[in-house]
C-alpha positions as CSV (number, residue, x, y, z in Angstrom):
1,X,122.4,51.3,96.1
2,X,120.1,53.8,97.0
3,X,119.7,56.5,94.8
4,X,118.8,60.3,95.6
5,X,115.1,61.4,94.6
6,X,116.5,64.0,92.1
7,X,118.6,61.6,89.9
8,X,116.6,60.9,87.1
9,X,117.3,57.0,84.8
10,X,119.8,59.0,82.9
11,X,122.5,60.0,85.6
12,X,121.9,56.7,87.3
13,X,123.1,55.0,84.8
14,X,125.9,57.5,83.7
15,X,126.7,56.6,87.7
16,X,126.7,53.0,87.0
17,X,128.9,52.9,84.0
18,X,131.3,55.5,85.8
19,X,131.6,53.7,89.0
20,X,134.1,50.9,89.3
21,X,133.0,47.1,89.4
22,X,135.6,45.5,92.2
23,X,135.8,41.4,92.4
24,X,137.1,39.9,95.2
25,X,139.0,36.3,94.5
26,X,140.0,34.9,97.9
27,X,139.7,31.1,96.7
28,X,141.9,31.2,93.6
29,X,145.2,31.7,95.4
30,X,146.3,30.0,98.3
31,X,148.8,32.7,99.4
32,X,147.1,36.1,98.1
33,X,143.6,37.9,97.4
34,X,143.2,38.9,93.7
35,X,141.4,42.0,93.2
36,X,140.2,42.7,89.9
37,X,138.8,46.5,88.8
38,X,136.8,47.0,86.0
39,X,136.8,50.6,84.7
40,X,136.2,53.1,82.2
41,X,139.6,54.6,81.2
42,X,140.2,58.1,82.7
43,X,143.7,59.4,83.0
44,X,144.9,59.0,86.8
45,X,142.8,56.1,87.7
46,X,145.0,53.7,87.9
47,X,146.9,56.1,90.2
48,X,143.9,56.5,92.4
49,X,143.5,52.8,92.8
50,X,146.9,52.2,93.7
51,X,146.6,54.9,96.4
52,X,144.0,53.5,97.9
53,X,145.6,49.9,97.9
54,X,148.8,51.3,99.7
55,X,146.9,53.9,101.8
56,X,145.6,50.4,103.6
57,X,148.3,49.3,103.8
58,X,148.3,46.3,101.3
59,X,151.3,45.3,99.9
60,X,151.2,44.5,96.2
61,X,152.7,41.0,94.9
62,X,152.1,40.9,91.5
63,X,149.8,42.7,88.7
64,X,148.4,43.3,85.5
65,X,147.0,46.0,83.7
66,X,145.4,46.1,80.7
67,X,143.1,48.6,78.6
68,X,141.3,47.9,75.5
69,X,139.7,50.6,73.9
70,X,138.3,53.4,76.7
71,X,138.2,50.3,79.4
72,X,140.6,49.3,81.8
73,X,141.1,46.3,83.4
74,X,143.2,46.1,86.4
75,X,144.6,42.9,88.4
76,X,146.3,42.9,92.1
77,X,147.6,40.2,93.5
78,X,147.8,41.6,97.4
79,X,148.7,40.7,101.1
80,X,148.9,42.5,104.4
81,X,151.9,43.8,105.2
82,X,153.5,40.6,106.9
83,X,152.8,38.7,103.9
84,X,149.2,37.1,104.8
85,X,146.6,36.8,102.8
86,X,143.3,38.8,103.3
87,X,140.1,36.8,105.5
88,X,138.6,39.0,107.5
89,X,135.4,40.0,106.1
90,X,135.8,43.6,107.0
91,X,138.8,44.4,106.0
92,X,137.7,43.1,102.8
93,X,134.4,44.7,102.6
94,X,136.4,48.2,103.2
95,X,138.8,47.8,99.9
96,X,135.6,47.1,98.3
97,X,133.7,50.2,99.1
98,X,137.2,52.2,99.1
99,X,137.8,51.2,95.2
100,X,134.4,51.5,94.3
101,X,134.3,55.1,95.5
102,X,137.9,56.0,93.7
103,X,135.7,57.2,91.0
104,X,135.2,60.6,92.6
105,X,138.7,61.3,92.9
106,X,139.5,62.3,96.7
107,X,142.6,63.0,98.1
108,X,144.0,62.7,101.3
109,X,144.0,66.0,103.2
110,X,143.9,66.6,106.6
111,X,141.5,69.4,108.0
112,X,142.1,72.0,110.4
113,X,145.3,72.1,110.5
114,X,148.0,74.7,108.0
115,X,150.3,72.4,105.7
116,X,153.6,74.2,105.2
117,X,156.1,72.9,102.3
118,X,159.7,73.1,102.9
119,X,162.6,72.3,100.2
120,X,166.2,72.9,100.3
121,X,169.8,71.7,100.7
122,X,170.0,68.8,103.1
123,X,172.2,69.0,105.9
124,X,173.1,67.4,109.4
125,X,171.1,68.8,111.8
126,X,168.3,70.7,109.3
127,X,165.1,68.8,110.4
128,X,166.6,70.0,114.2
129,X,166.8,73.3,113.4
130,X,163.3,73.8,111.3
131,X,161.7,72.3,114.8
132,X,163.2,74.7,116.7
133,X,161.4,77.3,114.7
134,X,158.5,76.1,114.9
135,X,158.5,75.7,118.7
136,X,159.9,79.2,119.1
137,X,157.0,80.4,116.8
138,X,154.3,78.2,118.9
139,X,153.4,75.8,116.6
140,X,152.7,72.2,117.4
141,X,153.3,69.8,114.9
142,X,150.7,67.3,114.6
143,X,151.9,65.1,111.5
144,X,155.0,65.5,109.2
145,X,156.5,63.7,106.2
146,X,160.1,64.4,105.2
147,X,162.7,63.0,102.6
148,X,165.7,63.6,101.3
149,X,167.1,62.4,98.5
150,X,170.8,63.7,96.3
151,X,171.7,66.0,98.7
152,X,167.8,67.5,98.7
153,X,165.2,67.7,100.9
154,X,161.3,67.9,101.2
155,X,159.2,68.2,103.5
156,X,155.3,68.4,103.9
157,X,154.8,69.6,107.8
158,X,150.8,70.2,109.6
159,X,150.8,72.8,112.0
160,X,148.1,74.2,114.4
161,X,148.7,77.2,116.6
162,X,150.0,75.9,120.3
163,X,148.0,78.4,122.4
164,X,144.6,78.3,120.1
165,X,144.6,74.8,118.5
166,X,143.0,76.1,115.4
167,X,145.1,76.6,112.2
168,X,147.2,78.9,111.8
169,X,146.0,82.3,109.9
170,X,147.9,85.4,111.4
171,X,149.3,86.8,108.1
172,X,152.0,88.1,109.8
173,X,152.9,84.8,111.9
174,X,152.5,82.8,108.3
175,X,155.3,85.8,106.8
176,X,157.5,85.8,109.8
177,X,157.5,81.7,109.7
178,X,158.2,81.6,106.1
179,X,161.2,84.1,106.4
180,X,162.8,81.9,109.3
181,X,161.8,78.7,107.6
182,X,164.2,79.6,104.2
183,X,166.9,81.3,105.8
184,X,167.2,77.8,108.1
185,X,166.9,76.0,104.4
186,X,169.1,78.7,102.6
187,X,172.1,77.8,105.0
188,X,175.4,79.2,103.7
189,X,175.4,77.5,100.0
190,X,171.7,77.0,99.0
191,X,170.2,81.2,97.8
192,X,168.6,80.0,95.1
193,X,166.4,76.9,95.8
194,X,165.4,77.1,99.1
195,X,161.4,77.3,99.0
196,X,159.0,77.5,101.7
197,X,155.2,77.8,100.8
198,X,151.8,77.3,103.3
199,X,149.8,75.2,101.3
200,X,146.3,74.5,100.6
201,X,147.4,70.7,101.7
202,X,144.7,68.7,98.4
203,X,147.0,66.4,97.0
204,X,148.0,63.4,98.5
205,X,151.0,63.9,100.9
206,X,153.6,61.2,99.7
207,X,152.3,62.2,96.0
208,X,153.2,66.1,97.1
209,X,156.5,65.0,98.3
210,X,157.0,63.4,94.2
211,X,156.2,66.7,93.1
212,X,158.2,68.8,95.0
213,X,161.3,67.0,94.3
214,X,160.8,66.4,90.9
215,X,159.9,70.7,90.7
216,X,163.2,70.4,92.6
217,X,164.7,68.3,89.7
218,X,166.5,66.2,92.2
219,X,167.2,63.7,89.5
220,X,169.8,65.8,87.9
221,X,171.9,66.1,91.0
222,X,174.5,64.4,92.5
223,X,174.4,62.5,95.8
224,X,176.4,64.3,98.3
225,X,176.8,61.0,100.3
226,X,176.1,57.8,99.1
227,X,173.4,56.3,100.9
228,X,171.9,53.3,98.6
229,X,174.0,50.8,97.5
230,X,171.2,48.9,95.2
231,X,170.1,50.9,92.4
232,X,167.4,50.1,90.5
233,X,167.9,49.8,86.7
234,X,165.5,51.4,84.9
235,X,164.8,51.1,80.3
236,X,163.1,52.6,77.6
237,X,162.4,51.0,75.0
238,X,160.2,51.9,71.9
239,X,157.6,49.8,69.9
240,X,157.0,51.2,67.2
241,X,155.0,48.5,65.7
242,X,152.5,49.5,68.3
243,X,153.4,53.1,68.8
244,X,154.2,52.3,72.5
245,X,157.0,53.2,75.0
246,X,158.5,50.1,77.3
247,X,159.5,50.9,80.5
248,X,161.6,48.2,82.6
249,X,162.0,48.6,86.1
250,X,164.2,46.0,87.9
251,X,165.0,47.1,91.6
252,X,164.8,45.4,95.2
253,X,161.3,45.3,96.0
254,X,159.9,47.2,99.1
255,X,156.3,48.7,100.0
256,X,154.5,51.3,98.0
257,X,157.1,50.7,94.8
258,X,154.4,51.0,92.5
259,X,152.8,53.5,93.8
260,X,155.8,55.9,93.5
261,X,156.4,54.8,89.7
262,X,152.8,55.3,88.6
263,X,152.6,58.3,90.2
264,X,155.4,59.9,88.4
265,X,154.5,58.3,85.0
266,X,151.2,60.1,86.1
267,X,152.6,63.3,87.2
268,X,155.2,63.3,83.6
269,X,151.8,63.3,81.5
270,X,152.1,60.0,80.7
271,X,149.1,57.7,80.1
272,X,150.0,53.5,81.2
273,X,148.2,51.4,78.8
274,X,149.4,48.3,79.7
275,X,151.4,46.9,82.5
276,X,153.2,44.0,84.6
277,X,154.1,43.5,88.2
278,X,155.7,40.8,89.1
279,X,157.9,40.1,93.0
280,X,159.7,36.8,93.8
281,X,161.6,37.8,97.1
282,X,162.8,40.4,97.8
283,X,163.6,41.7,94.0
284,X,160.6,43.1,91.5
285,X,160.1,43.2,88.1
286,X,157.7,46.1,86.3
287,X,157.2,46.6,82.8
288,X,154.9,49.6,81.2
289,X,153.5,50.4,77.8
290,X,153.3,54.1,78.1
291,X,152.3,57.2,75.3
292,X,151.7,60.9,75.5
293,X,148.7,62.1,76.4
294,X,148.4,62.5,72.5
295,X,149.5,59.4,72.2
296,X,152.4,59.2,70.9
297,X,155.3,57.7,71.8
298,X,158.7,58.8,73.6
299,X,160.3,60.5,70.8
300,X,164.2,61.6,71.2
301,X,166.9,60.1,73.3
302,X,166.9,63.1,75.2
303,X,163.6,62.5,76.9
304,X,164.3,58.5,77.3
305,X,167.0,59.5,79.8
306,X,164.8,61.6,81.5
307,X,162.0,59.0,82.0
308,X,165.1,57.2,83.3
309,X,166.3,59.7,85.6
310,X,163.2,60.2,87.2
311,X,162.0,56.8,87.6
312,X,165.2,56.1,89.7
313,X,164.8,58.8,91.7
314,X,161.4,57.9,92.8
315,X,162.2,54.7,93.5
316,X,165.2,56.1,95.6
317,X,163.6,58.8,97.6
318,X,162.0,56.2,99.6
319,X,164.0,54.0,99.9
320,X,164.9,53.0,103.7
321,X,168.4,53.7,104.2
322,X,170.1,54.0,108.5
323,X,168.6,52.9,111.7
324,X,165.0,53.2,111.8
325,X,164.1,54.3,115.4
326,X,160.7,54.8,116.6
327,X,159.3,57.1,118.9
328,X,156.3,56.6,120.9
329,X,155.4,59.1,123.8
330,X,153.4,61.5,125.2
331,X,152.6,64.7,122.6
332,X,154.0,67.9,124.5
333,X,155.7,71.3,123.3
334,X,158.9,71.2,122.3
335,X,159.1,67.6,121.9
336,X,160.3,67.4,118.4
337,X,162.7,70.3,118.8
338,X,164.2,67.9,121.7
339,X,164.5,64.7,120.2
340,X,166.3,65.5,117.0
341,X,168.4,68.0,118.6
342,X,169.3,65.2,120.8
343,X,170.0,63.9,117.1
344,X,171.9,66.3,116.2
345,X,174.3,66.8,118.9
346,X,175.7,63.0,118.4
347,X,176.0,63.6,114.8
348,X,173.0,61.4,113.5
349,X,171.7,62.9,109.7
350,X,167.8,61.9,109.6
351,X,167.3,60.7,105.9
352,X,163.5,60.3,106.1
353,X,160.9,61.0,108.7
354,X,157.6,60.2,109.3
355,X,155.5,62.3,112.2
356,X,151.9,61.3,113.4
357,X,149.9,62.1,116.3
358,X,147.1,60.4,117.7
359,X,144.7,61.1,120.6
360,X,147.5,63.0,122.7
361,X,150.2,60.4,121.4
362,X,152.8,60.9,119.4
363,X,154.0,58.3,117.1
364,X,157.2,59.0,115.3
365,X,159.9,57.3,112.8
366,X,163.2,58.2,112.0
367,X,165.6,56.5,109.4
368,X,169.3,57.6,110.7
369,X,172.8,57.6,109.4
370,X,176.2,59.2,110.0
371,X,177.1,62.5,108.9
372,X,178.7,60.5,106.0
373,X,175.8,58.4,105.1
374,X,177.3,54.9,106.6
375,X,174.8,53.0,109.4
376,X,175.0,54.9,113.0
377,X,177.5,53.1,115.4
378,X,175.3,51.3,118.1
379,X,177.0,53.1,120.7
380,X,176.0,56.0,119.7
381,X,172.2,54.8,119.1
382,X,172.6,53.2,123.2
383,X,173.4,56.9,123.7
384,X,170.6,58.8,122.3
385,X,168.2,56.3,123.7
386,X,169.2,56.9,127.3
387,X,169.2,60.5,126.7
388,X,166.0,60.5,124.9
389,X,164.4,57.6,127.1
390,X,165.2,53.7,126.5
391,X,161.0,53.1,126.8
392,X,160.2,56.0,124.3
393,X,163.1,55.8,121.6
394,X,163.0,51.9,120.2
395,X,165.2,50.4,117.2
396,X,163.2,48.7,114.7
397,X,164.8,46.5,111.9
398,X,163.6,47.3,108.7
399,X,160.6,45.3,107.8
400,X,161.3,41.8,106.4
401,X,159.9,40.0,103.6
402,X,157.6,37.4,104.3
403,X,157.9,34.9,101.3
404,X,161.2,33.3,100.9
405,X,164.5,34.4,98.5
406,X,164.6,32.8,94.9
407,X,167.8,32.9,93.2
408,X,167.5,35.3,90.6
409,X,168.0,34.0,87.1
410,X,171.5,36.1,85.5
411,X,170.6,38.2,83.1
412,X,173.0,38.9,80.4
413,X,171.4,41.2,77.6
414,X,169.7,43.5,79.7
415,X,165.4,43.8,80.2
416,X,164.2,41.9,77.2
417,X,161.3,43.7,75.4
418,X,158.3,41.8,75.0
419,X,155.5,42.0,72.1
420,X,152.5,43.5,73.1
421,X,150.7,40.3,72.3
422,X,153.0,37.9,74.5
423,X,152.3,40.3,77.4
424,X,148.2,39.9,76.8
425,X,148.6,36.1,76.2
426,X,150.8,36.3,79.5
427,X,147.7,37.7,81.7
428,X,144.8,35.9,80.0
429,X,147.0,33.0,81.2
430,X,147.7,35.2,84.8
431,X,143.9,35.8,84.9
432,X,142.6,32.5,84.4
433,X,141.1,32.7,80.8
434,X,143.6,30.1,79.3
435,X,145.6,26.8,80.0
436,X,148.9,28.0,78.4
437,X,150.7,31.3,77.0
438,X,153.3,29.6,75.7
């Protein structure tokens, strides 16, 4: 590393002993790469490194997380996304530099371009009729992120002015757009939660969409329509011995899981001590050792079930549920309005949505259901790809795991909490530093 001329021995090594050390291990597994980070223990870290694991789109098998004193210790067992394990040299070479650099905390904000934050009631037909505003208003879209989850909805939408191309700064056109945008959200029923905010757009977007919802307090609602039929099972536990809280997390497994649990353990003011990932087909299995950031443990009933609550709404709110259909075509005005009118109109409800463009492309996903929440009927997708254009509209399956089913073992008493010292035994034995942790 080369250092800048006005750093003086001090700072360079305050640098060094601040900066992450990543290792690589592509020769101790035959089906995964094992990264292991060594760092000094700052709150949000571990958040930050599993961001940058799922921002490249590595999907995380197994891991284990340990910290021992102000040090952490952090083991990923990862793939790519269909399941293969990580050789090319460059690939590799960027999760190096990308961990190494988590240290100085960025986040994931796109420039140039006015971030507009949208919550309400959802409805058939809302995502429609918030495009149509923004057409009418002459604002392009240029990349979007929407979910909905117990009847609510949030939204993190980028806008640049159609006619200038530049963001968006007319006072009066921010007012005007806000006004339209929460009496769209407001609908007949929803006067008092409807929000609509331009934002500064410094937090990680999918991390934004967790905090809106849980300002929201979706977890205390109601689903409107049913639209996951697996629901993860989520424990608290307390250890008193240790002063710890257990959480166990047993739910199907699917991309970015951990990411959405850490960051709400994160976002709750909790601090993970200690932790275990574990996937055998499609089902995973997370345990965390959790305090206050004063440490202390959880401490009434009251706030167990809230931890509870929350967790299963995290996991939920992105959690694939319809038709995914993807839409690739040329970027042009009015082009979102269009599509999920077309939407719309053949009664299709979008429960999440993803909007990117690219170069003059625009690269779109939709999950769809009925207005009641049950899968769309094919005839009706058939439709709306004719009308929207068979070559530009595709159905996509949802992805499928690459490693095969094991029959899960019946459980009978519920997550079983472990001792603190059978879980470090456990990953000395994970990490290679003994024969046997039985």
């Amino acid at each position: 590393m080369e250092w800048p001329t006005y750093l003086d021995e001090y700072e360079k090594l305050l640098i060094r002993m601040s900066t992450p050390r990543v290792m690589i291990d592509n020769a101790g597994c035959s089906n995964v790469t094992r990264l292991t980070i060594d760092s000094a223990r700052k709150h949000g870290f571990l958040l930050e490194a599993v961001q940058v694991l799922t921002d490249l789109n590595l999907s995380i098998k197994k891991a284990y997380i340990c910290s021992d004193g102000r040090w952490f210790m952090d083991v990923f067992h990862v793939t790519d996304m269909n399941g293969n394990k990580l050789t090319d040299e460059s690939d590799l070479g960027c999760i190096e530099q990308s961990l190494e650099t988590v240290h100085y905390g960025r986040s994931k904000c796109i420039e140039g371009l006015t971030a507009l934050e949208l919550t309400g009631t959802d409805r058939v037909g809302l995502l429609s009729e918030v495009f149509a505003v923004l057409s009418n208003l002459r604002c392009n879209v240029v990349d979007a992120k929407m979910w909905t989850h117990n009847g609510r909805i949030a939204s993190l939408i980028y806008l640049k002015d159609d006619d200038s191309g530049f963001p968006i700064e007319d006072s009066q056109k921010l007012s005007l757009m806000e006004c339209m945008l929460r009496n769209v959200l407001k609908g007949d029923n929803d006067i008092r939660s409807a929000k609509t905010s331009v934002s500064l757009a410094v937090t990680h977007t999918e991390r934004r969409l967790h905090q809106m919802m849980f300002a929201d307090r979706d977890y205390e609602r109601l689903p409107i329509i049913q639209t996951c039929d697996d629901h993860p099972v989520v424990s608290v536990q307390n250890y008193l011995e240790k002063d710890y809280s257990v959480v166990n997390v047993q739910c199907k497994d699917r991309n970015k899981l951990l990411f959405d649990i850490i960051c709400t353990l994160t976002d709750m003011q909790y601090v993970i001590f200690h932790a275990t990932v574990d996937t055998a087909g499609d089902r995973a299995s997370l345990e965390f050792f959790i305090r206050h950031m004063d440490g202390t443990p959880i401490s009434s009933e009251a706030e167990k079930e809230r931890v509870i609550l929350c967790l299963a709404a995290a996991i939920e709110r992105r959690a694939s549920q319809g038709v995914r259909l993807e839409l690739c075509a040329e970027d042009r005005k009015c082009l979102l309005a269009e599509v999920t009118r077309t939407f719309r109109e053949n009664g299709l409800n979008v429960t999440r949505a993803e909007i990117s463009t690219t170069m003059g492309i625009a690269r779109n996903v939709f999950y769809v259901t009925d207005a009641i929440g049950n899968p769309a009927d094919e005839k009706i997708i058939n439709s709306v790809r004719e009308k929207i254009g068979l070559s530009n509209l595709k159905v996509q399956e949802l992805p499928l795991k690459h490693h095969q089913k094991r029959e899960r073992e019946d459980s009978t008493g519920g997550a079983m909490l472990l001792s603190l010292g059978s879980m470090v035994r456990r990953n000395l034995y994970n990490l290679g530093l003994i024969k046997s942790y039985s």
